[in-house]
C-alpha positions in Angstrom: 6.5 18.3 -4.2 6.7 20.3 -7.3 4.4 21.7 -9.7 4.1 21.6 -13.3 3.1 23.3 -16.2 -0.2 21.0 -17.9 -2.4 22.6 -20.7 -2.6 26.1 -18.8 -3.1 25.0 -15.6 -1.0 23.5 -12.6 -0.2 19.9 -11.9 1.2 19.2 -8.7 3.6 16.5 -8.6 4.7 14.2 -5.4 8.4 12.5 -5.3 9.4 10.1 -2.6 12.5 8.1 -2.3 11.8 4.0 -2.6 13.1 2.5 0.2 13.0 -1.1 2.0 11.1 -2.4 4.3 12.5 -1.1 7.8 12.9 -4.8 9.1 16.0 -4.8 7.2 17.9 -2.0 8.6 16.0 -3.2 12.1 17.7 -6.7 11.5 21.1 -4.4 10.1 20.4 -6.7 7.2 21.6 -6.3 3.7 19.2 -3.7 1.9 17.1 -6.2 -1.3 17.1 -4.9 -4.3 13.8 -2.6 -4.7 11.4 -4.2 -7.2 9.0 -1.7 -7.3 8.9 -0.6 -11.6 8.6 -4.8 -11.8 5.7 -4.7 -9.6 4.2 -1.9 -11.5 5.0 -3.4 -14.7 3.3 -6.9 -14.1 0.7 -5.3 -12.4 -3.1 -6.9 -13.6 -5.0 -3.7 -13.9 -4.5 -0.8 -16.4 -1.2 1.2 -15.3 -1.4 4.9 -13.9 0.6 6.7 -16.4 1.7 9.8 -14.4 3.7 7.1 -12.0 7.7 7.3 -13.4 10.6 6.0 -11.9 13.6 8.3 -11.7 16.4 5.7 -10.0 15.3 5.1 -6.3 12.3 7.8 -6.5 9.5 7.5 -7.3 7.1 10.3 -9.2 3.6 10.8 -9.8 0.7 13.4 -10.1 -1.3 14.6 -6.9 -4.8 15.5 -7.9 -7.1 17.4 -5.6 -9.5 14.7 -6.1 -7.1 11.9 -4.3 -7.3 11.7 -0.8 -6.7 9.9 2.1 -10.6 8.7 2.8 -11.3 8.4 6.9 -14.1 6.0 7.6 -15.1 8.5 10.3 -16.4 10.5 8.2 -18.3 8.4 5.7 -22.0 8.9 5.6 -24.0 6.3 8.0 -24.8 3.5 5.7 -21.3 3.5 4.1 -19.9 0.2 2.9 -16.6 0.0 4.4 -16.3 -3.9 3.2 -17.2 -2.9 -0.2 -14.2 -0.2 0.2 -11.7 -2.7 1.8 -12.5 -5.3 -1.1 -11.5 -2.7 -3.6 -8.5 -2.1 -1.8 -7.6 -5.7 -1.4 -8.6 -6.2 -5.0 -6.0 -4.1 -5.8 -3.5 -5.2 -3.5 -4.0 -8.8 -5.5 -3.4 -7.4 -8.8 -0.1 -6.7 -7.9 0.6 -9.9 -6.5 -1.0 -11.6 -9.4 1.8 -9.8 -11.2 4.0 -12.1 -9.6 3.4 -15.3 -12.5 5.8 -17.3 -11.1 3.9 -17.7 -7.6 0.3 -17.0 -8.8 -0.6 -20.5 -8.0 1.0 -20.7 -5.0 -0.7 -18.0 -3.8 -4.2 -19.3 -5.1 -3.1 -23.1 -3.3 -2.3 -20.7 0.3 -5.8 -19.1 -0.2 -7.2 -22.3 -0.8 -6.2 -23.8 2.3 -7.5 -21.2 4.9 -10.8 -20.9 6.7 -13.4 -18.7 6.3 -12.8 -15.5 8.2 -9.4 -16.1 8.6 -9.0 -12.0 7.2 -10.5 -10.9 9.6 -9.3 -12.7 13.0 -6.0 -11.7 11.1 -6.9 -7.8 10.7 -8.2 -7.8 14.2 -4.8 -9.6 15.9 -2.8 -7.3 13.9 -4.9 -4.1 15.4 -4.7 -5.3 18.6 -0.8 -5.8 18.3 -0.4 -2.2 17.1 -2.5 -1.0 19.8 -0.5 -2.7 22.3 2.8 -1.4 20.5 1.5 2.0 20.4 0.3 2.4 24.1 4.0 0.5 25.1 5.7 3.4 23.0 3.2 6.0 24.6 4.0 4.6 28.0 8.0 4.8 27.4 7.8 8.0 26.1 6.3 9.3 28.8 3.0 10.9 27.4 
């Protein structure tokens, strides 16, 4: 993290190397080529423009208003779907980014059932439960 001179006042900044996914070095497979700036570039939704590329890392502003939010400590009445939608909406954007495979994509959406996100989101937190309480077990917690 580094901090930086902005109209009087201090800007922290965040840098994090780009890396692939670690199924590839799990699979000792040869490392893709990182497509991230393409991604960011083709992106459908107005770009953040404290984001930079600088090789493999990545840059961008931390504000003190930018947080990780827990749902645990949402008001009662808070509308995590309305939240997850967002965040799904922007997931999309990216992928819509993608022009060569946008109808593809819409044809693959086309053909699932209703609720098929969630019996996926609740297999996949059920898998990473069992993962985690496998690990816990073999560590010896």
């Amino acid at each position: 993290m580094a901090l930086a001179e902005c109209n009087g006042g201090k800007v922290a900044r965040e840098a994090k190397a780009l890396v692939s996914s670690s199924v590839y070095w799990a699979n000792g497979a040869d490392q893709p080529e990182l497509m991230y700036q393409v991604m960011i570039n083709r992106a459908v939704r107005s770009p953040d423009p404290f984001v930079q590329m600088r090789g493999r890392w990545i840059v961008r502003r931390l504000s003190p208003h930018c947080c990780r939010i827990e749902l645990s400590v949402l008001p009662k009445g808070r509308e995590e779907l309305r939240l997850l939608f967002a965040m799904g909406w922007e997931t999309a954007n990216i992928h819509l980014g993608s022009r060569s495979v946008v109808k593809q994509i819409r044809q693959h959406l086309d053909r699932l059932k209703p609720g098929w996100l969630s019996v996926s989101a609740r297999n996949m937190a059920d898998a990473v439960t069992r993962d985690w309480r496998a690990w816990k077990k073999s560590a010896g917690s």
